[in-house]
N, C-alpha and C positions, 0 to 999 in steps of 0.2 A: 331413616337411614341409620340412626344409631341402635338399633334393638336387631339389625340385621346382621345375624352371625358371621366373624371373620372365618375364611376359607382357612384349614388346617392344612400347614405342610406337611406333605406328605416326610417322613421318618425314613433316613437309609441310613443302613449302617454304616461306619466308618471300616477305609478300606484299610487291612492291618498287614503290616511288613512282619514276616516269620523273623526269628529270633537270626536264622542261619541268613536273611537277606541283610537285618542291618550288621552280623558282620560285614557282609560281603561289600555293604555301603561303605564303611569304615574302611575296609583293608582297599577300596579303588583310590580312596583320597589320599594322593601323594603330598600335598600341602601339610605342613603341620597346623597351620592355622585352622583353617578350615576343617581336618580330623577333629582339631579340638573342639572347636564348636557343635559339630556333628554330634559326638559324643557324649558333647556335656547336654545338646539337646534332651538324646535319647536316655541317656546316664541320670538322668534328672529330672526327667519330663516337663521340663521348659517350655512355655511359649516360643514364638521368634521373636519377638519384641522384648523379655527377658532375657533370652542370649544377647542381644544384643545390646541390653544397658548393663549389663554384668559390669563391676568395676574387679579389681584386682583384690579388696581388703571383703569383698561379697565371698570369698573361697575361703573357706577353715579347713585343710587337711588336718588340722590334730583332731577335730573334729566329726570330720567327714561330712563336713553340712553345706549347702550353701544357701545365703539372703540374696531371697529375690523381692529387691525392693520396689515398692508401690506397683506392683505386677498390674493384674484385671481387678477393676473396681478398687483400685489407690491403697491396695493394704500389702504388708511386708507378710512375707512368710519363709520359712525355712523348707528346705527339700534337703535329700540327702545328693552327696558327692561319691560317684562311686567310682571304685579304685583303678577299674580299666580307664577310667575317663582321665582321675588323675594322673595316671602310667602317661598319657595322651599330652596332658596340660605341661605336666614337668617340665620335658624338651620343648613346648612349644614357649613356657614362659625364659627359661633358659637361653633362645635365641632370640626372640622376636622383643623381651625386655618391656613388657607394656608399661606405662607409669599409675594411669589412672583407671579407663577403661580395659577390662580383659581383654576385648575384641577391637582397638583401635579402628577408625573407618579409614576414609583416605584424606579429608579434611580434618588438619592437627586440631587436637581436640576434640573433636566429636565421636562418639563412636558408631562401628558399622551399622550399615543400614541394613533394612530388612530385606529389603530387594537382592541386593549383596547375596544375603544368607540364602535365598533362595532361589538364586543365580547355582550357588555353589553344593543344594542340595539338587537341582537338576543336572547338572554336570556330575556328580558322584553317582547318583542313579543310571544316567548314561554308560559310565562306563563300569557300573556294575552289571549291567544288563538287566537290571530291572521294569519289566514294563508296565510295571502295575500302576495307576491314576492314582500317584502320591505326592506330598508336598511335606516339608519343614513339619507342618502338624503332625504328620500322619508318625512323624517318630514320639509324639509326647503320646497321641494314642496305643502307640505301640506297648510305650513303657504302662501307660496302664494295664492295658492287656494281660503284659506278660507276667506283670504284681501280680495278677489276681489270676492269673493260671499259673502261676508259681505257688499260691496260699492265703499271699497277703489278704488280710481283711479289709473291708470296704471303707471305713473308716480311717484308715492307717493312709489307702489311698487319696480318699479325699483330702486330706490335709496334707497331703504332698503336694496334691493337682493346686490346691488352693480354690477347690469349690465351697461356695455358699452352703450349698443343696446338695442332700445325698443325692437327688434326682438327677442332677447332670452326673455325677458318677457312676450312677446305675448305667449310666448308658454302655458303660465299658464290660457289662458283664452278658455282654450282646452273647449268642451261642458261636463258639469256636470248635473245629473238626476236636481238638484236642479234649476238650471241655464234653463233649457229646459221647466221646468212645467209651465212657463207665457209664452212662444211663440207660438201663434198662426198658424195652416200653412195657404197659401196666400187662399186654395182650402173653407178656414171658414169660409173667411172672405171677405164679399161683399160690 
């Protein structure tokens, strides 16, 4: 039994939200709360599990960074904070006045649950008209994506993603309509 090869999963790509949908996700979220989370998702490429243990003193605007503590696999890492997201955070810290957690849940002291967030990311897709098979992840993949069809180096991403392995990073350099329109095929070109 045990020399008997395990069955490979078959490999799909992740399904990616264009730059012009997750506005459109953002601008349906009338809650400030919830914008905010959305965008520091996307703004940061966040787990849901890290949005949701964010505390308030994890945000550096002088900075522009934010700690995500003991994220996947128990380690701290840095991501950046970006400034549409902050524009987003201001007024939400503003009114909602969090003390500890950034995202309070509904039980004092603890913060939001994941379910929560992805209650609130199907509901914004809803009423973005989004019909594509996406969830909370699918904006951290996004933000890769769009790193590395913007420029960023693969390196520069991994250590935002907080991967181990260039290998899980490679995944994000899957082929995009964008990514495809300057490649030549070899049958062009003499």
């Amino acid at each position: 039994m045990e020399k008997i090869p395990r069955a490979k999963r078959p490999v799909k790509m992740p399904v990616i939200l264009e730059k012009g949908e997750v506005r459109r996700l953002l601008a349906a979220t009338d809650n400030l709360k919830h914008k905010a989370m959305l965008a520091m998702t996307y703004g940061s490429g966040l787990r849901i599990s890290e949005v949701a243990h964010l505390t308030v003193g994890d945000i550096d605007s002088a900075r522009m960074t934010v700690l995500v503590r003991q994220g996947k696999c128990r380690r701290d890492r840095y991501t950046i904070l970006s400034t549409t997201a902050l524009d987003t955070l201001v007024p939400y810290l503003r009114t909602y006045r969090p003390v500890s957690w950034l995202f309070p849940g509904v039980i004092a002291g603890r913060p939001i649950t994941t379910s929560t967030i992805g209650a609130v990311m199907r509901h914004a897709k809803k009423r973005a008209g989004i019909t594509k098979r996406v969830s909370v992840h699918s904006l951290r993949h996004a933000f890769a994506t769009h790193l590395l069809e913007d420029g960023t180096d693969v390196r520069s991403v991994q250590a935002l993603l907080g991967h181990r392995s260039l290998k899980t990073t490679i995944i994000y350099l899957h082929v995009s309509p964008q990514g495809l329109s300057h490649v030549r095929s070899p049958l062009d070109t003499e």
